[in-house]
SETORMI-833444 format. One record per residue (C-alpha): residue in three letters; residue number from 1; x, y, z. Coordinates in pm, whole numbers, plus 50000, padded with zeros to 5 digits. Example, Ala and Ser with C-alpha at 12.3 -4.5 7.8 and 13.67 -1.06 7.14 Angstrom:
BEGIN
+-----+-----+-------+-------+-------+
|  aa |   i |    px |    py |    pz |
+-----+-----+-------+-------+-------+
| Ala |   1 | 51230 | 49550 | 50780 |
| Ser |   2 | 51367 | 49894 | 50714 |
+-----+-----+-------+-------+-------+
//
This chain:
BEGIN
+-----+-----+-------+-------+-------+
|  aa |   i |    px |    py |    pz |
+-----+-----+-------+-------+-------+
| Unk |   1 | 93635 | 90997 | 58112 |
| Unk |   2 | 93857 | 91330 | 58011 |
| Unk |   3 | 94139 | 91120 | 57936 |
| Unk |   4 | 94115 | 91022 | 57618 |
| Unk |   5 | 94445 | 91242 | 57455 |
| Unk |   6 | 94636 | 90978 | 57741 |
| Unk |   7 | 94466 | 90617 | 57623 |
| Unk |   8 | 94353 | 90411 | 57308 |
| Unk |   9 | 94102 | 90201 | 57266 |
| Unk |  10 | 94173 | 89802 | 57337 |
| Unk |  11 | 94128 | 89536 | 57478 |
| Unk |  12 | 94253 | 89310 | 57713 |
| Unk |  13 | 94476 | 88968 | 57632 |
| Unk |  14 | 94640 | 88752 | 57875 |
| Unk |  15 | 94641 | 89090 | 58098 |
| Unk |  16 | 94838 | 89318 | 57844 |
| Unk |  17 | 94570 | 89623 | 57666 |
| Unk |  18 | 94637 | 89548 | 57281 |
| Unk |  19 | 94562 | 89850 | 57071 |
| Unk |  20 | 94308 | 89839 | 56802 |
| Unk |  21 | 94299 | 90285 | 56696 |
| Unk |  22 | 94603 | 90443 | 56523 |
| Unk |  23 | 94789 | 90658 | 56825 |
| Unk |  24 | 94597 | 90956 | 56869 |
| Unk |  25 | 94662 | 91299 | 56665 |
| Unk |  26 | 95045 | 91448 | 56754 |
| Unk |  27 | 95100 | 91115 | 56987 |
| Unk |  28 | 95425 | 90905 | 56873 |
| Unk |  29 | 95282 | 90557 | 56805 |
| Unk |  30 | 95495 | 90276 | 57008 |
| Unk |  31 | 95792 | 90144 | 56849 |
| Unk |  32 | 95635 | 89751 | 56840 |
| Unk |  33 | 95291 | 89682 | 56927 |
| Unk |  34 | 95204 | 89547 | 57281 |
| Unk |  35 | 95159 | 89220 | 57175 |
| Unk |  36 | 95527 | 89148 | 57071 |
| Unk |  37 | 95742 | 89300 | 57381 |
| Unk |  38 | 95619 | 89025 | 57645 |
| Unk |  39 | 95730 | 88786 | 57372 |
| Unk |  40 | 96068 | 88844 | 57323 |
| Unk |  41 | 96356 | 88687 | 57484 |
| Unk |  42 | 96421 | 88776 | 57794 |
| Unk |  43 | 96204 | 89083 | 57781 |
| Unk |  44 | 95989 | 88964 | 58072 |
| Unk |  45 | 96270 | 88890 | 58296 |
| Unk |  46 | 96456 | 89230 | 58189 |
| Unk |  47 | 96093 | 89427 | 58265 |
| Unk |  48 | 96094 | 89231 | 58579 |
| Unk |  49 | 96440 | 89364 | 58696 |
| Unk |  50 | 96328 | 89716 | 58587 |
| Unk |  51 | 96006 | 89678 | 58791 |
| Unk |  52 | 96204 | 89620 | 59111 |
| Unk |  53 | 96382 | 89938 | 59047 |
| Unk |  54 | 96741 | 89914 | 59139 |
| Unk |  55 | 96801 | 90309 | 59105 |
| Unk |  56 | 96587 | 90327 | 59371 |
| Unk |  57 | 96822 | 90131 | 59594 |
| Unk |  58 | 96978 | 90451 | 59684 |
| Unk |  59 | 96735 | 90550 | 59934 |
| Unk |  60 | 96817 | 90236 | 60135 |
| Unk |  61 | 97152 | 90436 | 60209 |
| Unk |  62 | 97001 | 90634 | 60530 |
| Unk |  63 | 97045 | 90289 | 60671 |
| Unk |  64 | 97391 | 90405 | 60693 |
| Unk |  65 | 97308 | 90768 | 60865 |
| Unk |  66 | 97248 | 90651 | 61252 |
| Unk |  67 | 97566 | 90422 | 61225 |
| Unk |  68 | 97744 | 90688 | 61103 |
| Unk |  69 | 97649 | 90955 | 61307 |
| Unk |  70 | 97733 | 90725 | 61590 |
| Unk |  71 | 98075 | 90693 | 61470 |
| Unk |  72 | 98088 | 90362 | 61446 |
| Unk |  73 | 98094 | 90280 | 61065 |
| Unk |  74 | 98470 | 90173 | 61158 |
| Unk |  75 | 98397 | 89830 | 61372 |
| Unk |  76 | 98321 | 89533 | 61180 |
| Unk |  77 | 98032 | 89420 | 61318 |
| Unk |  78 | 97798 | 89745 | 61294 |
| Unk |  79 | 97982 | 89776 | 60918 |
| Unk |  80 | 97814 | 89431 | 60831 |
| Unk |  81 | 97478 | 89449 | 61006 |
| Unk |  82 | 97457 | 89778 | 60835 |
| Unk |  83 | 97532 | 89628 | 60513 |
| Unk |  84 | 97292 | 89369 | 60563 |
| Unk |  85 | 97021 | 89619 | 60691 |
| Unk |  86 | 97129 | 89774 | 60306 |
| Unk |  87 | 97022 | 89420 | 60123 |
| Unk |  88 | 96706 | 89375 | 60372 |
| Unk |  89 | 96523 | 89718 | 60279 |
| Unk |  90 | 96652 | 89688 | 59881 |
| Unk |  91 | 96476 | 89354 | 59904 |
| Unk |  92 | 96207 | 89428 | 60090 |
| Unk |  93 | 96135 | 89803 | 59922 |
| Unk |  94 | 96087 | 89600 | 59565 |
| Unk |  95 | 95837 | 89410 | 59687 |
| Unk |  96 | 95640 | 89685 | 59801 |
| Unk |  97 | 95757 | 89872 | 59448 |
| Unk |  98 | 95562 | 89597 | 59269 |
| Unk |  99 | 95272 | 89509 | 59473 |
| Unk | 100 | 95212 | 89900 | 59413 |
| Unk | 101 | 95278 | 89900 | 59052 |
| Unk | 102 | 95039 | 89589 | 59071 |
| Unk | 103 | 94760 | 89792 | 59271 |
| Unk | 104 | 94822 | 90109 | 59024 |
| Unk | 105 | 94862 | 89952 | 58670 |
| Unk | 106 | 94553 | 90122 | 58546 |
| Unk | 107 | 94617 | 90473 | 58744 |
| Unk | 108 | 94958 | 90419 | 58602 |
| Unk | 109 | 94866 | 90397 | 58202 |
| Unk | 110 | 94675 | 90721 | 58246 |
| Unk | 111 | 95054 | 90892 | 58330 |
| Unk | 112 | 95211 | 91014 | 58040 |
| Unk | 113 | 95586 | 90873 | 58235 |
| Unk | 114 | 95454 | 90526 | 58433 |
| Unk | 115 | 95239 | 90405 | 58147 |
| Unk | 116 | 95603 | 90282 | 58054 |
| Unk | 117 | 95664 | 90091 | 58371 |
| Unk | 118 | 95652 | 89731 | 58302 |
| Unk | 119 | 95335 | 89609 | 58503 |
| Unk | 120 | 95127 | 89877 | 58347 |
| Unk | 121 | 95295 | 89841 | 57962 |
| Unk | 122 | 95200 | 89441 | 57970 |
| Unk | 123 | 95563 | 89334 | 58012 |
| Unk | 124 | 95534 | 89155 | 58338 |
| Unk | 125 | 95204 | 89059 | 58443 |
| Unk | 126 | 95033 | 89138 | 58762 |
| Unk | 127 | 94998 | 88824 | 58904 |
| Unk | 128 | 95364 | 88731 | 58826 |
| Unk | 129 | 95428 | 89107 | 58983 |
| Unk | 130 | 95252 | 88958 | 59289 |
| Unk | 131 | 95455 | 88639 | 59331 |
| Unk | 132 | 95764 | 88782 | 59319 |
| Unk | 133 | 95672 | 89071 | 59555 |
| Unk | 134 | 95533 | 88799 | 59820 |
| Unk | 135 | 95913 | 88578 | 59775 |
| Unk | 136 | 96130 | 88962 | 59756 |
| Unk | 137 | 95926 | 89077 | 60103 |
| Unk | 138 | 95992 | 88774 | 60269 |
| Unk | 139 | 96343 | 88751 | 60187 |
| Unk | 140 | 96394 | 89082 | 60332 |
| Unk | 141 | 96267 | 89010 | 60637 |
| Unk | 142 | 96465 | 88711 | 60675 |
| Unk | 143 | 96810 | 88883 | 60583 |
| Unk | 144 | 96716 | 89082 | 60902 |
| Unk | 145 | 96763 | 88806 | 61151 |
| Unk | 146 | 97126 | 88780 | 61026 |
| Unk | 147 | 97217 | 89064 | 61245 |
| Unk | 148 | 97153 | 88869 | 61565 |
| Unk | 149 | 96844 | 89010 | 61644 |
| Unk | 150 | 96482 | 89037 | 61577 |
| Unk | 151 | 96476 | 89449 | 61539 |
| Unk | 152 | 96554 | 89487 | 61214 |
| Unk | 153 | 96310 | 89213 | 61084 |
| Unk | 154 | 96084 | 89408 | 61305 |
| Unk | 155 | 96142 | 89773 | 61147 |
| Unk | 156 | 96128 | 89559 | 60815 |
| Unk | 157 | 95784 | 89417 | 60866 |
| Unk | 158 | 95664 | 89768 | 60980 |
| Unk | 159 | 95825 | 90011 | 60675 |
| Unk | 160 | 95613 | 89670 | 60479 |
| Unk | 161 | 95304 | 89667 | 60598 |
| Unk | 162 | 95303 | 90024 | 60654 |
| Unk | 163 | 95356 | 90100 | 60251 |
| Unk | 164 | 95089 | 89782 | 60178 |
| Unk | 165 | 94854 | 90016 | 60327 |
| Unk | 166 | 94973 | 90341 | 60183 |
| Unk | 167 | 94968 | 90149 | 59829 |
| Unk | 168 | 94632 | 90026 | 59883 |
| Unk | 169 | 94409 | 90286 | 60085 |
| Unk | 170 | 94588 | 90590 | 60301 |
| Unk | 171 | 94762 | 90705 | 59965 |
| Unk | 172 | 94416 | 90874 | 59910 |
| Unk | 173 | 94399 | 91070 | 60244 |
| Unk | 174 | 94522 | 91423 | 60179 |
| Unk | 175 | 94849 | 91492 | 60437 |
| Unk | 176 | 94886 | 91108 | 60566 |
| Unk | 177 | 95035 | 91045 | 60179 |
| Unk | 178 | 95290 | 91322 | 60267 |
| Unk | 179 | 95345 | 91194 | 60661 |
| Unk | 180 | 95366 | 90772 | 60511 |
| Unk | 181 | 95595 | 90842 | 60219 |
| Unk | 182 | 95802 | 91042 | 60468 |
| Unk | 183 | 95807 | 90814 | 60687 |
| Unk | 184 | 95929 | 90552 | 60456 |
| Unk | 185 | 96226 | 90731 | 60477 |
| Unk | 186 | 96271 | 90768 | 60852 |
| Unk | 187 | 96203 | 90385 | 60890 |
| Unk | 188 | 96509 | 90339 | 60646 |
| Unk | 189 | 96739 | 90596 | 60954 |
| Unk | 190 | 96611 | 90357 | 61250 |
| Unk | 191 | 96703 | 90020 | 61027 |
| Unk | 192 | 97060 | 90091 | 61004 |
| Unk | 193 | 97037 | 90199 | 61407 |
| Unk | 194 | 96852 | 89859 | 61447 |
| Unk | 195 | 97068 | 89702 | 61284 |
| Unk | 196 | 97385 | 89845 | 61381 |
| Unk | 197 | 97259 | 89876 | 61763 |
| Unk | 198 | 97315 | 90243 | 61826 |
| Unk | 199 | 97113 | 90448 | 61946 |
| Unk | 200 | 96929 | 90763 | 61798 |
| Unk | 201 | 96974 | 91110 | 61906 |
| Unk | 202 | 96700 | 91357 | 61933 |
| Unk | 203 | 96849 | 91610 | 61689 |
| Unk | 204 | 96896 | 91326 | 61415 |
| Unk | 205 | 96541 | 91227 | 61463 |
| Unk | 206 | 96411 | 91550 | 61363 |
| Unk | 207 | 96635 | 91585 | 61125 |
| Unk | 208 | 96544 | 91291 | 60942 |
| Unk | 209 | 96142 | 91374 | 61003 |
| Unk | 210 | 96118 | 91650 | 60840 |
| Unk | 211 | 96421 | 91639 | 60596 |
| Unk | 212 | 96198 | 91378 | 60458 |
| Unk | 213 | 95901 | 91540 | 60443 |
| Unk | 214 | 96071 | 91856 | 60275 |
| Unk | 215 | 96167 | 91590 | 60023 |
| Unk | 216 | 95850 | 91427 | 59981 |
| Unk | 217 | 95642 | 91809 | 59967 |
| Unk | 218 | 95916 | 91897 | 59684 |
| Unk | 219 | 95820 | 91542 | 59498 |
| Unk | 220 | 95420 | 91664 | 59511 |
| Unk | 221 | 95479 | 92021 | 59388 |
| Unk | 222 | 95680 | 91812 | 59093 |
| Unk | 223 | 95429 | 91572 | 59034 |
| Unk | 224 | 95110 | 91892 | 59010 |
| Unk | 225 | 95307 | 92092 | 58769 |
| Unk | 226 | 95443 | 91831 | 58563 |
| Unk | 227 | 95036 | 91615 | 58540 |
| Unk | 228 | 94863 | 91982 | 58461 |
| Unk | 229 | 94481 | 91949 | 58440 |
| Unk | 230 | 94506 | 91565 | 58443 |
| Unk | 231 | 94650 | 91565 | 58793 |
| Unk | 232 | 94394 | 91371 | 59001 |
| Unk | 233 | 94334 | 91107 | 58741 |
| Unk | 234 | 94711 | 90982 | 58816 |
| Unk | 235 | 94670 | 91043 | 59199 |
| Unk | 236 | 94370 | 91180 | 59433 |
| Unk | 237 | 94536 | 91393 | 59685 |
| Unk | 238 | 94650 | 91622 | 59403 |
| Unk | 239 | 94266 | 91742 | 59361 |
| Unk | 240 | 94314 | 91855 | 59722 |
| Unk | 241 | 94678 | 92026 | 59719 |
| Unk | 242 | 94758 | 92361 | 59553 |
| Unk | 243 | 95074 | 92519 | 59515 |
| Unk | 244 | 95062 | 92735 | 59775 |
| Unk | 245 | 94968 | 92461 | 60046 |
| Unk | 246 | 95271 | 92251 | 59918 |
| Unk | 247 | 95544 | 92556 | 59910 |
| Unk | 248 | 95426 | 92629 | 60291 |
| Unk | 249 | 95519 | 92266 | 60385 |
| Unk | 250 | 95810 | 92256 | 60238 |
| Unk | 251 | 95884 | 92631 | 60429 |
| Unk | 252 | 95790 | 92461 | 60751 |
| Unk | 253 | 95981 | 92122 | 60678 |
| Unk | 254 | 96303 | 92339 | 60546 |
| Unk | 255 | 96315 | 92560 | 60844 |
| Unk | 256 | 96310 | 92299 | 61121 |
| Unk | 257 | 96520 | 92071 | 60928 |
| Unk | 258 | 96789 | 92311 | 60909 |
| Unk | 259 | 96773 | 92429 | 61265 |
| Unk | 260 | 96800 | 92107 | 61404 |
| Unk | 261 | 97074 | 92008 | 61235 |
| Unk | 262 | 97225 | 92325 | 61281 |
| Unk | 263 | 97166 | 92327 | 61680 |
| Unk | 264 | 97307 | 91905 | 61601 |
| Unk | 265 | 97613 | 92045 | 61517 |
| Unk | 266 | 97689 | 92265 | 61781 |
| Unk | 267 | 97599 | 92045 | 62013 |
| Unk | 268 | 97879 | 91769 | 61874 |
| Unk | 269 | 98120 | 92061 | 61815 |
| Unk | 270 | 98209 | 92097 | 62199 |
| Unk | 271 | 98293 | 91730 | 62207 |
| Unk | 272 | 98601 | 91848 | 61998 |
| Unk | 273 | 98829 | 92118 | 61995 |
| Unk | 274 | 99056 | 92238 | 61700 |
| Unk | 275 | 98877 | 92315 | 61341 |
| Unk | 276 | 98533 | 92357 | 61400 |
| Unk | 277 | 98455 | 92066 | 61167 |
| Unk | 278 | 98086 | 92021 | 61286 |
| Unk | 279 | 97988 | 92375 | 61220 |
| Unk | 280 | 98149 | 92349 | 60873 |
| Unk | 281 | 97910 | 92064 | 60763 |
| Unk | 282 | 97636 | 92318 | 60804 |
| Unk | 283 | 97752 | 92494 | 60448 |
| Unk | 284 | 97714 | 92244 | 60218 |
| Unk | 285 | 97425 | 92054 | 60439 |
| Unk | 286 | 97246 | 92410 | 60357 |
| Unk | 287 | 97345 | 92454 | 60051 |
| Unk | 288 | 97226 | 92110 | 59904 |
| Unk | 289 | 96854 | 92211 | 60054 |
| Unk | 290 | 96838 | 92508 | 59846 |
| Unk | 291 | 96935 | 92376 | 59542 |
| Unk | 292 | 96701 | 92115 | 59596 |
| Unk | 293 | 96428 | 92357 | 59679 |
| Unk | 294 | 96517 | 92511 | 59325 |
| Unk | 295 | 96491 | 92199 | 59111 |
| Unk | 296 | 96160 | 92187 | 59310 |
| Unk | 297 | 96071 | 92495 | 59181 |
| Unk | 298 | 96158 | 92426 | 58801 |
| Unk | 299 | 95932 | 92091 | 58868 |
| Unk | 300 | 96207 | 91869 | 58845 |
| Unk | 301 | 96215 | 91654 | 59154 |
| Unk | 302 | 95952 | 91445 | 59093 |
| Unk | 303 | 96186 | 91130 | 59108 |
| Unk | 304 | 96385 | 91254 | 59382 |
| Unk | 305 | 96671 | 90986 | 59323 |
| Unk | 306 | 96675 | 91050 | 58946 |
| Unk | 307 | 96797 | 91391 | 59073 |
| Unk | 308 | 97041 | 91256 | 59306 |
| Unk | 309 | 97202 | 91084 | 58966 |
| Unk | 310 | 97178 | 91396 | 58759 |
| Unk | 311 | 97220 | 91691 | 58929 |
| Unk | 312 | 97582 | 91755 | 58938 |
| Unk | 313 | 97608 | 92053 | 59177 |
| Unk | 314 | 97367 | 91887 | 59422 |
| Unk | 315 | 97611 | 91543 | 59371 |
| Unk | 316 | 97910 | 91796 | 59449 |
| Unk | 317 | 97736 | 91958 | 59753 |
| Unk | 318 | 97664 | 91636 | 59881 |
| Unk | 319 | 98015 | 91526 | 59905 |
| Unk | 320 | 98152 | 91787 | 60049 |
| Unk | 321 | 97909 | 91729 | 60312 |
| Unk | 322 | 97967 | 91395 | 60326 |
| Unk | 323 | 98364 | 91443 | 60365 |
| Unk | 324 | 98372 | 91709 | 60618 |
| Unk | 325 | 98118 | 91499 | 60834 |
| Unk | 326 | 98336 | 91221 | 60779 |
| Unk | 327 | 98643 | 91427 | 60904 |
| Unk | 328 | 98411 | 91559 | 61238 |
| Unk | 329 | 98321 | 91187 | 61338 |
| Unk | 330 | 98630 | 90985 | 61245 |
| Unk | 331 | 98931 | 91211 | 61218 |
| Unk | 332 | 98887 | 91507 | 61455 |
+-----+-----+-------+-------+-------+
//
């Protein structure tokens, strides 16, 4: 199949692949073989918890962005309905993490990274990966009505279904991957407004749009570089991208993000007089895009939030950002 430097030959046991060649020439054998690691104690339930991804919880902070920008982070009730918005999409995002990993598993052992991800290593089987998907969905649904009303369960149910179908079908249709995964995040924006009843202006919209798509173009041109030849084995629409394509989304995404945000802030800065607070957040707000765009670049973003936990002058750009916003909406 041209993949053969990527797999063994094996067969299949109670859903794991058990390996019956020696690892391949220059390929580091496993540590155990694949029959012992679902056996273990406690290894199922630890794969389990790493195939719900909690790193990946920190996406489900642009919840937070529409309260915030609204200013009202500071009343109790949006502060809880926003925290509960939080525990809704966390929930409700691992489900969809392992009904994906479920749908992927052999795609998955074919990547030379997600082969190690518990569904498609044999750790945690697919069915039980289904189960607990179905119980982790519903439960973030539910959460939602906690907030008094039935629009976040709503924008839950949507952000769901909408990734069931990216996971299963649209995920091969060249430019709808980039608009769905993007729009996973923008769902995440108008959750914490759902939840938090405020609504959304027009400048944070866009913002959000196509900061997300800049994002999600930077994650592609990671994922081409770092795959090489073996590319479209892992995922289709990578046949069908080239660098150049990708680069001139990410051009377009960049340039409206930042003028919208820019023309955002000048907007809020007549509102208040004093230091121009609102116009300062455009320094490190720009400055955290570019350094973005270069770990793009090197091919390092394909995990965006792994860069969010590494990168320490993108962690420092983002705080000052975060701070001098803070100051504009809450102190000036």
């Amino acid at each position: 199949m041209g993949h053969e430097p990527l797999m063994r030959a094996g067969h299949h046991v109670d859903g794991r692949i058990e390996n019956d060649a020696p690892a391949a020439s220059g390929e580091h054998p496993d540590p155990a073989p694949e029959r012992s690691r679902p056996t273990r104690p406690g290894s199922s339930f630890a794969g389990l918890i790493r195939a719900v991804r909690p790193r990946q919880w920190t996406k489900n902070i642009l919840v937070a962005a529409a309260p915030a920008a609204a200013g009202v982070l500071d009343e109790r009730t949006a502060a809880v309905n926003t925290v509960l918005a939080f525990v809704a999409f966390s929930l409700a995002a691992s489900g969809t993490y392992l009904l994906n990993d479920a749908a992927d598993v052999e795609a998955d052992r074919l990547h030379p990274v997600k082969r190690n991800r518990p569904i498609a290593a044999g750790i945690v089987g697919i069915n039980t990966a289904r189960s607990v998907a179905v119980v982790l969905v519903a439960a973030g649904i539910g959460i939602g009505f906690l907030t008094g009303s039935w629009r976040l369960p709503l924008v839950t149910a949507i952000y769901v279904a909408m990734t069931t179908s990216y996971s299963t079908w649209l995920k091969n249709v060249a430019v709808v991957d980039l608009g769905l995964v993007a729009a996973g995040f923008v769902l995440r924006t108008i959750a914490g407004a759902a939840a938090a009843d405020v609504p959304i202006s027009n400048w944070f919209f866009i913002v959000a749009s196509f900061g997300s798509l800049f994002i999600v173009a930077g994650k592609r041109h990671s994922e081409f570089v770092e795959l090489g030849p073996d590319r479209a084995a892992h995922r289709s629409t990578l046949r069908e991208y080239s660098v150049e394509y990708l680069g001139h989304v990410r051009s377009v995404a960049s340039g409206v993000t930042l003028v919208a945000y820019c023309l955002w802030a000048f907007e809020k800065s007549t509102e208040i007089s004093g230091i121009p607070w609102y116009e300062l957040s455009i320094v490190p707000f720009v400055l955290g895009m570019l350094r973005f765009a270069l770990i793009v670049e090197r091919g390092g973003a394909g995990a965006p939030e792994e860069v969010a936990f590494t990168d320490r002058p993108l962690q420092a750009m983002g705080l000052a950002w975060a701070v001098v916003t803070a100051v504009a909406l809450y102190v000036s």
